[in-house]
C-alpha positions in Angstrom: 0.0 0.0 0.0 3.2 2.3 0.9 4.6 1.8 -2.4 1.9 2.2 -4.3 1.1 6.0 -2.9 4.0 6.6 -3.2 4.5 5.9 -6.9 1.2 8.0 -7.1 2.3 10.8 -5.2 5.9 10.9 -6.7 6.1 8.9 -9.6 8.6 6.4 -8.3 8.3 3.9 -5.5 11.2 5.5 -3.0 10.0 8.7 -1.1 11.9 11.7 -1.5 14.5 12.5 1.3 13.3 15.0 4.1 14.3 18.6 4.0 17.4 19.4 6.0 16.3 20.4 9.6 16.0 24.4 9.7 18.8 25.7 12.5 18.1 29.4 13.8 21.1 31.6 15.8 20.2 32.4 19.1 20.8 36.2 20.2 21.8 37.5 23.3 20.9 41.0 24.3 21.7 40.8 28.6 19.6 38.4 29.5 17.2 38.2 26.3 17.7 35.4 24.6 15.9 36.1 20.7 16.2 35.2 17.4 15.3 37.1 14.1 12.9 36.6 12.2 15.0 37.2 8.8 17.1 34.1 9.5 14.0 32.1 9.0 14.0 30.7 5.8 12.1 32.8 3.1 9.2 30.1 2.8 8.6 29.9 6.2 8.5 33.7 6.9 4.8 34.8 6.2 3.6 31.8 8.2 5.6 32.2 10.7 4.5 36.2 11.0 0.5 34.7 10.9 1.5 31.8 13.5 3.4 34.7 15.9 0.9 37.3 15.3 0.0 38.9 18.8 2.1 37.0 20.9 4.7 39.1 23.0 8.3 40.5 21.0 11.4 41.3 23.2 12.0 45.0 22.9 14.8 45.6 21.2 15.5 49.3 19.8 18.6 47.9 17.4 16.7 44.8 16.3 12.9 45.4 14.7 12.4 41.7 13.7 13.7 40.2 16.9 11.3 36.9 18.2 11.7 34.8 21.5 14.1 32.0 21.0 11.4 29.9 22.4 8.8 30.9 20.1 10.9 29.9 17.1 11.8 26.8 19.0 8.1 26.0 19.7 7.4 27.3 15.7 9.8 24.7 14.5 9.0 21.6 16.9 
């Protein structure tokens, strides 16, 4: 059954390999700990800016798309 979605879904019986697992820098500004949103890759930008929308943004004056490093954590799995 595997195989045969598979060959429907791709054409061939072997599955694609995975994407390589997205890695984020962490910042550290004192004791804020925050990522930025620009090192997300391109794609997963806008969703990422939905997904965040409302939730709490360390404030940073030098950095205008800084995120908690555990909300990208928690964005990511």
């Amino acid at each position: 059954m595997q195989r045969r979605l598979a060959y429907e879904a791709w054409g061939t019986t072997e599955a694609p390999p995975l994407p390589a697992p997205v890695s984020i820098p962490v910042y550290r500004h004192g004791a804020i700990r925050y990522c930025r949103a620009r090192d997300l890759p391109y794609a997963a930008r806008s969703v990422f800016a939905q997904w965040a929308f409302g939730r709490e943004r360390p404030d940073i004056a030098e950095v205008e798309d800084a995120v908690h490093a555990r909300d990208i954590s928690a964005f990511l799995g």
